[in-house]
PQR file with spaces between the fields and no chain letter, atoms N, CA, C, O and H, PARSE charges and radii, in Angstrom:
ATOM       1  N    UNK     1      47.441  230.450   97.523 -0.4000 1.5000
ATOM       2  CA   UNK     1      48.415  229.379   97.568 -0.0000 2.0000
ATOM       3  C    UNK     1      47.891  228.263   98.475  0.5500 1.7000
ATOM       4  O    UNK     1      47.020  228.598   99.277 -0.5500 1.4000
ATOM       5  N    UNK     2      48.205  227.259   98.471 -0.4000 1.5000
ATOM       6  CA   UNK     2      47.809  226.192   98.766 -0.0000 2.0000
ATOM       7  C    UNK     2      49.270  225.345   99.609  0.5500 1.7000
ATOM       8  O    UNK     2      50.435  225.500   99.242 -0.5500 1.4000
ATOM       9  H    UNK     2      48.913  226.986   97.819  0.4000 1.0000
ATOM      10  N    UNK     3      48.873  224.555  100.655 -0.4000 1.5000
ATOM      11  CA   UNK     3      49.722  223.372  101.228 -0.0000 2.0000
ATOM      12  C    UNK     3      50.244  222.085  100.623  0.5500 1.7000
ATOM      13  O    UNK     3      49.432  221.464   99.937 -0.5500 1.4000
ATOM      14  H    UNK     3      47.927  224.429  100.953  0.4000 1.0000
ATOM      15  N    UNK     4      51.353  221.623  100.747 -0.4000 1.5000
ATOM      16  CA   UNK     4      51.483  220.127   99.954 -0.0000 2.0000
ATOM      17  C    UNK     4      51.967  219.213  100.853  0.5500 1.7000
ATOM      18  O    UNK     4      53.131  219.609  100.915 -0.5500 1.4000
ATOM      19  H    UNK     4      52.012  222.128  101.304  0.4000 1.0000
ATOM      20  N    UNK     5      51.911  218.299  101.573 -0.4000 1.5000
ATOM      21  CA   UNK     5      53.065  217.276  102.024 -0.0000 2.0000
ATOM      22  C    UNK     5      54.174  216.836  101.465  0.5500 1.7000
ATOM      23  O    UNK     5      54.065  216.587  100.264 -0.5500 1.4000
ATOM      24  H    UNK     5      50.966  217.977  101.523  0.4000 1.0000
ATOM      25  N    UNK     6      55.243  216.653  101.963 -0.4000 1.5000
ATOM      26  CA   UNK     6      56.092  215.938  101.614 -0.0000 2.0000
ATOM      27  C    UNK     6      56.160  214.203  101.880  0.5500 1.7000
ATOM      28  O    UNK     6      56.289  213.531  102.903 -0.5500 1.4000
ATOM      29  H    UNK     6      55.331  216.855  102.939  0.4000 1.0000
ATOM      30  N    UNK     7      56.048  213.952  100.834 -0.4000 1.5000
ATOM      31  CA   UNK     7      55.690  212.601  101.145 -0.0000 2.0000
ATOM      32  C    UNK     7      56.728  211.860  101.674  0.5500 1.7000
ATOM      33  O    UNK     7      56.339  211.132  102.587 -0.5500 1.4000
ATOM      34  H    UNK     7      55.943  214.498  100.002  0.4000 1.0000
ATOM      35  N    UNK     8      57.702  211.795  101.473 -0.4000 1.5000
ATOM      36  CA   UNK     8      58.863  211.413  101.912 -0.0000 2.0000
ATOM      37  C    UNK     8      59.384  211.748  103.292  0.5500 1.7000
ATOM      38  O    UNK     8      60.397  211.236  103.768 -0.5500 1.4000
ATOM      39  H    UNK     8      58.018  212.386  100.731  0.4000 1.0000
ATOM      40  N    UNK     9      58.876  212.345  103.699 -0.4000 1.5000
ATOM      41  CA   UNK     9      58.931  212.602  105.374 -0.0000 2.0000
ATOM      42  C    UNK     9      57.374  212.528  106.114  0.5500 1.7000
ATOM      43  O    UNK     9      57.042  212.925  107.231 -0.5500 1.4000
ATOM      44  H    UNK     9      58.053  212.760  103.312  0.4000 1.0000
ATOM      45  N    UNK    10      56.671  211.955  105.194 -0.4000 1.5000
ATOM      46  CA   UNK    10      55.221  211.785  105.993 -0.0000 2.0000
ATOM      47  C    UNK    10      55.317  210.427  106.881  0.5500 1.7000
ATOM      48  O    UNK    10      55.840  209.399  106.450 -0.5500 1.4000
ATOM      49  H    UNK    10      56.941  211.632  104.286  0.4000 1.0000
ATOM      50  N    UNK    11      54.762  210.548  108.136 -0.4000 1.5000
ATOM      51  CA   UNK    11      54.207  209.384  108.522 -0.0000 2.0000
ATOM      52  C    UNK    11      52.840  208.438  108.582  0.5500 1.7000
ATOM      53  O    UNK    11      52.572  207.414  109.210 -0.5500 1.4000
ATOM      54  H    UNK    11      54.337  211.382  108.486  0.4000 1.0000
ATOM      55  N    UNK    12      52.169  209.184  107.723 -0.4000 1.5000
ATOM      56  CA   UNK    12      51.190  208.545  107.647 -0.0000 2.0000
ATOM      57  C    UNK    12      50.332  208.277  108.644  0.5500 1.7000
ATOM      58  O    UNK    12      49.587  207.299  108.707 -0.5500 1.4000
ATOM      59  H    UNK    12      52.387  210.016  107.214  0.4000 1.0000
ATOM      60  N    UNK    13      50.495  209.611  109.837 -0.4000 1.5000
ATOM      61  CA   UNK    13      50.061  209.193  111.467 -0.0000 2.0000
ATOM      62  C    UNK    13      48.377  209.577  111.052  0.5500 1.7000
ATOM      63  O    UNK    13      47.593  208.685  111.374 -0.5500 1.4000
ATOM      64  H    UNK    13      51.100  210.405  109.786  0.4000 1.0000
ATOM      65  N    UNK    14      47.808  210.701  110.432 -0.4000 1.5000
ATOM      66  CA   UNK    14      46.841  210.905  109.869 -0.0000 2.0000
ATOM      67  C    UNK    14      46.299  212.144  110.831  0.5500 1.7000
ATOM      68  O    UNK    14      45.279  212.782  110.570 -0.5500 1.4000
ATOM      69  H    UNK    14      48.445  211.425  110.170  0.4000 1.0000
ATOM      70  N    UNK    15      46.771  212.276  111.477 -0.4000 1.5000
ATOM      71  CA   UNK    15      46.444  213.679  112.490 -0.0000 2.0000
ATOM      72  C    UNK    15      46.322  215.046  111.692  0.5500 1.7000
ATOM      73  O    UNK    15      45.909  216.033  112.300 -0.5500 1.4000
ATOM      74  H    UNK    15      47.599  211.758  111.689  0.4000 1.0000
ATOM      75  N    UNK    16      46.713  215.150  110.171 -0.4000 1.5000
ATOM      76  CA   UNK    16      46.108  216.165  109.936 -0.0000 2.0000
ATOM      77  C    UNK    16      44.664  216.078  108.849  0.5500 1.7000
ATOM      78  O    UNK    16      43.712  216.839  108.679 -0.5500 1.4000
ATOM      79  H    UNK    16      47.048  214.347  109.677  0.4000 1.0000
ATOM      80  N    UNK    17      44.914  215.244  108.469 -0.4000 1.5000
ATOM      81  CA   UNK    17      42.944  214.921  107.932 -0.0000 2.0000
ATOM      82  C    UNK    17      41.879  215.134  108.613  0.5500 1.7000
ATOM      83  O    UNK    17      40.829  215.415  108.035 -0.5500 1.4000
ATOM      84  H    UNK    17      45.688  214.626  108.608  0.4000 1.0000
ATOM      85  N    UNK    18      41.965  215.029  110.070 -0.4000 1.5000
ATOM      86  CA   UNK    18      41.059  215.118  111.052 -0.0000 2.0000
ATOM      87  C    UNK    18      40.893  216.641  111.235  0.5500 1.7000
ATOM      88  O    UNK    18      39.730  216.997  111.428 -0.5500 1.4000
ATOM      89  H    UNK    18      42.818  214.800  110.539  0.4000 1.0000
ATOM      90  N    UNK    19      41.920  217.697  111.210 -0.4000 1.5000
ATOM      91  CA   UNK    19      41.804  218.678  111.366 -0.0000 2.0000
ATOM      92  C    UNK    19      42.142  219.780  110.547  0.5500 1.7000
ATOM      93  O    UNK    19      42.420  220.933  110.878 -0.5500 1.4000
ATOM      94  H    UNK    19      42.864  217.408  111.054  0.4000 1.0000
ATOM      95  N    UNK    20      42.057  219.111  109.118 -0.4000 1.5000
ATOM      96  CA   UNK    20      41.502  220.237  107.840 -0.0000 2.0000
ATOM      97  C    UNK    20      40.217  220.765  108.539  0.5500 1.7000
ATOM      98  O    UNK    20      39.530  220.178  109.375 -0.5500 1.4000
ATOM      99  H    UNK    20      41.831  218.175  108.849  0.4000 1.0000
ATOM     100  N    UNK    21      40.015  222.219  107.919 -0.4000 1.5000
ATOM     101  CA   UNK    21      38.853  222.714  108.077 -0.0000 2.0000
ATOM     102  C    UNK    21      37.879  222.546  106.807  0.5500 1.7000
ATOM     103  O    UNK    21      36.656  222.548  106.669 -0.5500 1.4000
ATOM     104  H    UNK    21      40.573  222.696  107.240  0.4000 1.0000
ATOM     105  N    UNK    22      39.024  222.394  105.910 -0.4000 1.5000
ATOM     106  CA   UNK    22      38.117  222.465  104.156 -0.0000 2.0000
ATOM     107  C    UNK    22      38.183  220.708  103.897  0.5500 1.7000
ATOM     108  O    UNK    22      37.654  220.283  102.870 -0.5500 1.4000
ATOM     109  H    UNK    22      40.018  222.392  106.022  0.4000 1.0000
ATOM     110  N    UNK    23      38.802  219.788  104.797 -0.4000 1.5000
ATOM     111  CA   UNK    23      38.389  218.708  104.083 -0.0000 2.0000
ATOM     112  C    UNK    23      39.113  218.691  102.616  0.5500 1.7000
ATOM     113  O    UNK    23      38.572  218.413  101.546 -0.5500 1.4000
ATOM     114  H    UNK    23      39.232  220.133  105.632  0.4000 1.0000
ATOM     115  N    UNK    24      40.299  219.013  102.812 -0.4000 1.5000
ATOM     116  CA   UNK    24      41.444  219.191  102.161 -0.0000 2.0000
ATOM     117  C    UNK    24      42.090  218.087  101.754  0.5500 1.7000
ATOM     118  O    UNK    24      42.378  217.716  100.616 -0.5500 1.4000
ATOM     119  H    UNK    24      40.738  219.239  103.682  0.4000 1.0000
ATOM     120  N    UNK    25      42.305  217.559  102.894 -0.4000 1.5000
ATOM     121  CA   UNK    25      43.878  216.583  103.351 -0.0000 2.0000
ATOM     122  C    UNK    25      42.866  215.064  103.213  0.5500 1.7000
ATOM     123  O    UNK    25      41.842  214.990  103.891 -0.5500 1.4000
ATOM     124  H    UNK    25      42.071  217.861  103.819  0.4000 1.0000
ATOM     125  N    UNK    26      43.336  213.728  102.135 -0.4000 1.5000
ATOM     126  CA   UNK    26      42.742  212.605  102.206 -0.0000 2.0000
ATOM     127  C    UNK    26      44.248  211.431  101.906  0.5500 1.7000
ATOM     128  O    UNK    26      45.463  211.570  101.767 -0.5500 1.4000
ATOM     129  H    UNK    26      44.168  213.789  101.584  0.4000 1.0000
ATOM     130  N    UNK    27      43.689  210.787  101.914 -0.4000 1.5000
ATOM     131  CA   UNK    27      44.415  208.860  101.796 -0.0000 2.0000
ATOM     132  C    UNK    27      44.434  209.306  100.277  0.5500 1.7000
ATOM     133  O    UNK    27      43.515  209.838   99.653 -0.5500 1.4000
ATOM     134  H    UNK    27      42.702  210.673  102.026  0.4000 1.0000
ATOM     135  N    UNK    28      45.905  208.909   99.755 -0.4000 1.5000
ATOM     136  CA   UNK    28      45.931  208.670   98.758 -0.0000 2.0000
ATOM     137  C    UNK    28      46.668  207.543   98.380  0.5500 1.7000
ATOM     138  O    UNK    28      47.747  207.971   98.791 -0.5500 1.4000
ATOM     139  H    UNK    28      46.652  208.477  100.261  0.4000 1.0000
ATOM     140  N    UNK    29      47.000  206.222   97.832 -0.4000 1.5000
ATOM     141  CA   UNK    29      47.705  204.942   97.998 -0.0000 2.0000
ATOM     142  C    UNK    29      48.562  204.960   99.575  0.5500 1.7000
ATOM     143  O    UNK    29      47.909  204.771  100.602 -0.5500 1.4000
ATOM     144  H    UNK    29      46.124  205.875   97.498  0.4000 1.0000
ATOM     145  N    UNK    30      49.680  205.141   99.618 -0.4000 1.5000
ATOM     146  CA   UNK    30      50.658  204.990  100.931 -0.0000 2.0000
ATOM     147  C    UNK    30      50.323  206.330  101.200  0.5500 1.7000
ATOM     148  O    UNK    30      50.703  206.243  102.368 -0.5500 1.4000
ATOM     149  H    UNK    30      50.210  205.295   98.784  0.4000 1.0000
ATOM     150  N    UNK    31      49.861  207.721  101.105 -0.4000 1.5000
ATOM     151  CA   UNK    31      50.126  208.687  101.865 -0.0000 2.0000
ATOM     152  C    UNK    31      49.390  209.368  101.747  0.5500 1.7000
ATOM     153  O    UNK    31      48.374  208.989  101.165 -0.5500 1.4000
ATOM     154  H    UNK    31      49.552  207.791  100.157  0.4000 1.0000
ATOM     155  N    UNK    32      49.461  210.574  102.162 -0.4000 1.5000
ATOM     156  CA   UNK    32      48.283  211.878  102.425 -0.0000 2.0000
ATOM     157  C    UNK    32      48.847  212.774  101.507  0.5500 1.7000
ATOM     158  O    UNK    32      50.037  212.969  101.259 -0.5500 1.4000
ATOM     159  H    UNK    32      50.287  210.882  102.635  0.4000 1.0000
ATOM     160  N    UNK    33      47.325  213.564  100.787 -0.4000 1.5000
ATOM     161  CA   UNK    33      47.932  214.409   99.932 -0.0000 2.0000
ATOM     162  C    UNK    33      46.906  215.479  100.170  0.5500 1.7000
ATOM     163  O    UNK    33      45.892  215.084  100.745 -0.5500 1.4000
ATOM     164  H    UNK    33      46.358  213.406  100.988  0.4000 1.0000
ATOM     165  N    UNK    34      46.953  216.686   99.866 -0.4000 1.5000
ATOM     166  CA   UNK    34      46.240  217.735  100.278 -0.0000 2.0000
ATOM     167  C    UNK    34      45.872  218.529   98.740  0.5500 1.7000
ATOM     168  O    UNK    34      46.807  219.059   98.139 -0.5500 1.4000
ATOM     169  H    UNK    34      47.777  217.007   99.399  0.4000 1.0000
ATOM     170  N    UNK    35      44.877  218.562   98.325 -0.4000 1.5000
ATOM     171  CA   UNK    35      43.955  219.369   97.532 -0.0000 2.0000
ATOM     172  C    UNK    35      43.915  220.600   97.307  0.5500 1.7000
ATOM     173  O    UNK    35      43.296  221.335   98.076 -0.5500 1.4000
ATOM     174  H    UNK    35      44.118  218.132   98.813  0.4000 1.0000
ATOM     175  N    UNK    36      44.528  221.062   96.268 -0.4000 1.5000
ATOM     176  CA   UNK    36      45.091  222.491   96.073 -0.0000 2.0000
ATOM     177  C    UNK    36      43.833  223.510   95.958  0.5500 1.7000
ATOM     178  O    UNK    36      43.954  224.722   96.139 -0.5500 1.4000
ATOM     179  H    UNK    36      45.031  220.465   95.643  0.4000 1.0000
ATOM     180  N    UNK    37      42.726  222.928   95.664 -0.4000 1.5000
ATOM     181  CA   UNK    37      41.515  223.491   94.976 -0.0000 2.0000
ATOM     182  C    UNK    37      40.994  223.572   96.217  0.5500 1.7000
ATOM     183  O    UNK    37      40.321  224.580   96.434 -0.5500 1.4000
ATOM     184  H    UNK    37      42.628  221.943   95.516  0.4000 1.0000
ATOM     185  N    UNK    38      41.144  222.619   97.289 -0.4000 1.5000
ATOM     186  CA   UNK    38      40.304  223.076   98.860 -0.0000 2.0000
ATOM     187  C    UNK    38      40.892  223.821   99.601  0.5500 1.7000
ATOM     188  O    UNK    38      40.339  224.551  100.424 -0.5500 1.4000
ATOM     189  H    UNK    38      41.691  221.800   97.113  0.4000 1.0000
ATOM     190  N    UNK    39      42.275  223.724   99.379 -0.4000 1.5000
ATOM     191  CA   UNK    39      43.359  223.753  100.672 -0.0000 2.0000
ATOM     192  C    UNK    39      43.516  225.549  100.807  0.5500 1.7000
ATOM     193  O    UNK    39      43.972  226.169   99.846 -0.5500 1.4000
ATOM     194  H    UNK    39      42.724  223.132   98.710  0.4000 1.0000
ATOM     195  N    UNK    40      43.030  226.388  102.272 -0.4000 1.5000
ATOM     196  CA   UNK    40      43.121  227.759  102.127 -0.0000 2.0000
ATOM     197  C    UNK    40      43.581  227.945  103.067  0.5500 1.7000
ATOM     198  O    UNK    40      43.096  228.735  103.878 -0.5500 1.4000
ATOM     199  H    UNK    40      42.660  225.885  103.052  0.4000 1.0000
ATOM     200  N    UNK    41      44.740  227.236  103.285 -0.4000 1.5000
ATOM     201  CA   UNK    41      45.584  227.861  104.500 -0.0000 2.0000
ATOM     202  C    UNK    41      44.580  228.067  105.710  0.5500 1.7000
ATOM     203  O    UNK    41      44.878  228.691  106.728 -0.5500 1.4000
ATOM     204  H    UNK    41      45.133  226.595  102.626  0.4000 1.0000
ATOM     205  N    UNK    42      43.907  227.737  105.581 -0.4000 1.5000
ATOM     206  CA   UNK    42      42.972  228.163  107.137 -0.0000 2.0000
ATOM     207  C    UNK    42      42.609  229.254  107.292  0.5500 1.7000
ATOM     208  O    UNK    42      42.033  229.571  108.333 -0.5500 1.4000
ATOM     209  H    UNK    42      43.665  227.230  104.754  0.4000 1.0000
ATOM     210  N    UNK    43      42.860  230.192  106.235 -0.4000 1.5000
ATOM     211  CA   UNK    43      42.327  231.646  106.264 -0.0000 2.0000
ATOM     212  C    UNK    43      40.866  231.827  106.621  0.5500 1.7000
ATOM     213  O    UNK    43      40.056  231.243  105.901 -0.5500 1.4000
ATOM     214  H    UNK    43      43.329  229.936  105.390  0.4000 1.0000
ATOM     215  N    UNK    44      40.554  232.332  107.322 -0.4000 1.5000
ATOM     216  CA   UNK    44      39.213  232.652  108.064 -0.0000 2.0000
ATOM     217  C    UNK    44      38.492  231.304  109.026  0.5500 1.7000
ATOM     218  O    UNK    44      37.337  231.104  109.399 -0.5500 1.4000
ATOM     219  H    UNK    44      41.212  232.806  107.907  0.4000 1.0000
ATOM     220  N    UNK    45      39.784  230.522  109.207 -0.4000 1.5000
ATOM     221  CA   UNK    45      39.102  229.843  110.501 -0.0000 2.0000
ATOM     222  C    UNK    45      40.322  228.891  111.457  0.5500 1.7000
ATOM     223  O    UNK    45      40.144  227.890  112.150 -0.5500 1.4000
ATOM     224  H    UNK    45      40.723  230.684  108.903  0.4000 1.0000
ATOM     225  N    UNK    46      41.481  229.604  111.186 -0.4000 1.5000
ATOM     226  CA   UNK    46      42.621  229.440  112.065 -0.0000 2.0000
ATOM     227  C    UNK    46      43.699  230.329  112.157  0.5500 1.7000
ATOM     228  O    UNK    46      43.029  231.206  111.611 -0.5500 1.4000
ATOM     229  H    UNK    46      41.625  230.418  110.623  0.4000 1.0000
ATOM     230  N    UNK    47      44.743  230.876  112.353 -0.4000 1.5000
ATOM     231  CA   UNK    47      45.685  231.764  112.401 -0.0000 2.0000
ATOM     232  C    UNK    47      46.798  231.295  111.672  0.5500 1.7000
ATOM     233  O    UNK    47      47.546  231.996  110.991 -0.5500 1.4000
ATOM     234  H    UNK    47      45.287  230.164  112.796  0.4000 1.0000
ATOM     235  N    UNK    48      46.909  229.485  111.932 -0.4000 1.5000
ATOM     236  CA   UNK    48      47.791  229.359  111.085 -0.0000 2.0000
ATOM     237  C    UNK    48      47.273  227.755  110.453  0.5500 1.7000
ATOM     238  O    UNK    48      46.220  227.280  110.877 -0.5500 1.4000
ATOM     239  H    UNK    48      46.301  228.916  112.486  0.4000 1.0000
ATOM     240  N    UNK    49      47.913  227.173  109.661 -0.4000 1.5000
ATOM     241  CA   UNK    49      47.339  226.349  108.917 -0.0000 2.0000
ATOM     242  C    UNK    49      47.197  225.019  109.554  0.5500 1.7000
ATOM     243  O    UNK    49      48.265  224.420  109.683 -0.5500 1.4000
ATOM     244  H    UNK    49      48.769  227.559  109.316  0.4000 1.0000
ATOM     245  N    UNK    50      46.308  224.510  109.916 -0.4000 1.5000
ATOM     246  CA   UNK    50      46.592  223.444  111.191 -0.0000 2.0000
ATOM     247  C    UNK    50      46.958  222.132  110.591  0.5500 1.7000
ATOM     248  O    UNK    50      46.803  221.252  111.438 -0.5500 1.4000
ATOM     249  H    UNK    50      45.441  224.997  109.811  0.4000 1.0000
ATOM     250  N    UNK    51      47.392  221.654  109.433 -0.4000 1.5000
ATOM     251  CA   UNK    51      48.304  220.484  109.093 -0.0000 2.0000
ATOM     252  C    UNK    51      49.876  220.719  109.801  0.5500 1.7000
ATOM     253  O    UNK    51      50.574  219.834  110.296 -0.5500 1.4000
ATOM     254  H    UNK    51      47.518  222.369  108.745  0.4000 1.0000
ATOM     255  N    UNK    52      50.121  221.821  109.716 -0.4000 1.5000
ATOM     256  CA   UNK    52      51.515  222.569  110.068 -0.0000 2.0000
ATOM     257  C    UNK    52      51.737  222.579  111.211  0.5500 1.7000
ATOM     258  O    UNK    52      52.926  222.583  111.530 -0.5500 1.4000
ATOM     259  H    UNK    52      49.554  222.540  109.314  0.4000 1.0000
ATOM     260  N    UNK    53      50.503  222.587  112.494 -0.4000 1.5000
ATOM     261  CA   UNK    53      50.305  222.799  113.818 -0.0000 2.0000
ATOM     262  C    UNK    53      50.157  221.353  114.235  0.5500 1.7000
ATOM     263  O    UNK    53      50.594  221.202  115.376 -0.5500 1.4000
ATOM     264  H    UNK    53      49.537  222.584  112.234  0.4000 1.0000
ATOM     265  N    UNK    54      49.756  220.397  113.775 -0.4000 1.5000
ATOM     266  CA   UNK    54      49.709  218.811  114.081 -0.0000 2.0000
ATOM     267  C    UNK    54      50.422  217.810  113.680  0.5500 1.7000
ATOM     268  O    UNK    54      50.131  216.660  114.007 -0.5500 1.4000
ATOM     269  H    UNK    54      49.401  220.520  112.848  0.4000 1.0000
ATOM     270  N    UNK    55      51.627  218.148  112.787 -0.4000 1.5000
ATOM     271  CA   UNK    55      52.130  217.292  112.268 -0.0000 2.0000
ATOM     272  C    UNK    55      53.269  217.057  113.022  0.5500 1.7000
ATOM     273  O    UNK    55      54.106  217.925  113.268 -0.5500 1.4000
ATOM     274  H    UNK    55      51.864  219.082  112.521  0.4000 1.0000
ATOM     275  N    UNK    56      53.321  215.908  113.394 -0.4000 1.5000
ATOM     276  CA   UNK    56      55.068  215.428  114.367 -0.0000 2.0000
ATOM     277  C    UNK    56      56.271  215.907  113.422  0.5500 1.7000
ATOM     278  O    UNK    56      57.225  216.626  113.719 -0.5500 1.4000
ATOM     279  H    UNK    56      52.640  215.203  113.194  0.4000 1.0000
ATOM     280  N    UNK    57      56.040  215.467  112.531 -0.4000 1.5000
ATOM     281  CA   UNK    57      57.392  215.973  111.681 -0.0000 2.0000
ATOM     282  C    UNK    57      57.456  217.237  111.104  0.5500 1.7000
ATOM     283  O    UNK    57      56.649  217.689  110.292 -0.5500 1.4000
ATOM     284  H    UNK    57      55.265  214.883  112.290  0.4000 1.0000
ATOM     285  N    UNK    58      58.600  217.883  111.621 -0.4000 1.5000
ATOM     286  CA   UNK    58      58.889  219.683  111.265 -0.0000 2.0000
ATOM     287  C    UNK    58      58.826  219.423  109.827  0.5500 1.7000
ATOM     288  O    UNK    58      58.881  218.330  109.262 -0.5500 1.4000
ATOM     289  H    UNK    58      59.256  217.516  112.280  0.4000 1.0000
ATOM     290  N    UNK    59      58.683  220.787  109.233 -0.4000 1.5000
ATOM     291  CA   UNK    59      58.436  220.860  107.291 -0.0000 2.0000
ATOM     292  C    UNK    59      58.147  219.744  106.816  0.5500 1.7000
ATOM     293  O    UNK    59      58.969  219.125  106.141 -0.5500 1.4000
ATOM     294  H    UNK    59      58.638  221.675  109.691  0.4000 1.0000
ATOM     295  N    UNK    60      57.045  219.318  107.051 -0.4000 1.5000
ATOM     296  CA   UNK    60      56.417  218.060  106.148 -0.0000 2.0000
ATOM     297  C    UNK    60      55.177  218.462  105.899  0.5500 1.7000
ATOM     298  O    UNK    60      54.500  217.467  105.641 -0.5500 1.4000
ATOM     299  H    UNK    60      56.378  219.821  107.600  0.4000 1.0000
ATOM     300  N    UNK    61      54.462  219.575  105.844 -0.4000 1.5000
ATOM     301  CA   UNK    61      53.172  220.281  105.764 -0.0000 2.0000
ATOM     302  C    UNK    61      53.803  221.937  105.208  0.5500 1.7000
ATOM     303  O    UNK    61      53.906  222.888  105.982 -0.5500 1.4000
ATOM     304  H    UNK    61      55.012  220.383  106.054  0.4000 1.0000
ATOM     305  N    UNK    62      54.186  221.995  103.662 -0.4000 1.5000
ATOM     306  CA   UNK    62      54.940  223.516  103.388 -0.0000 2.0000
ATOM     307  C    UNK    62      53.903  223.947  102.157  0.5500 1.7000
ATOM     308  O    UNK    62      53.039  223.333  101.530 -0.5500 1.4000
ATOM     309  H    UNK    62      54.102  221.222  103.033  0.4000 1.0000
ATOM     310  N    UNK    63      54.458  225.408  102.122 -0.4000 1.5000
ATOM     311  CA   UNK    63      53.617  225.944  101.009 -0.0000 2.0000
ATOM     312  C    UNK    63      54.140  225.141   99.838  0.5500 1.7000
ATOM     313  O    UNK    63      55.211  224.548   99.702 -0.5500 1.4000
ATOM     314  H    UNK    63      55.159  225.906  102.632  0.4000 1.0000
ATOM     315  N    UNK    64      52.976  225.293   98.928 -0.4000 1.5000
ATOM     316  CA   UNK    64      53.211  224.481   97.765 -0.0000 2.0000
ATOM     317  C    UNK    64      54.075  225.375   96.791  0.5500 1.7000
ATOM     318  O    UNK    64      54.430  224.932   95.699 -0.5500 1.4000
ATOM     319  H    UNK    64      52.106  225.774   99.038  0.4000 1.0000
């Protein structure tokens, strides 16, 4: 399973692009969207998914 943003509660602060591990999370017109085909939860190189751990806004980084 994979991560999605909610775009509608994104801010567009960009703090979690920087800290994908897979290079997941990019600019897409107004917002960030995360790549289902990269996106692995951080399995084998975080505990928990670090869009989820950096994002100011609660549930705006959920399972897809």
């Amino acid at each position: 399973m994979a991560y999605k943003i909610i775009v509608s509660q994104c801010t567009v602060c960009g703090a979690c692009e920087f800290e994908c591990p897979n290079a997941a999370i990019k600019m897409k017109g107004d917002t960030y969207i995360i790549d289902p085909k990269k996106c692995t939860e951080c399995e084998g190189s975080f505990d928990k998914p670090q869009c989820v751990e950096v994002c100011p806004v609660p549930k705006t980084c959920v399972p897809a």
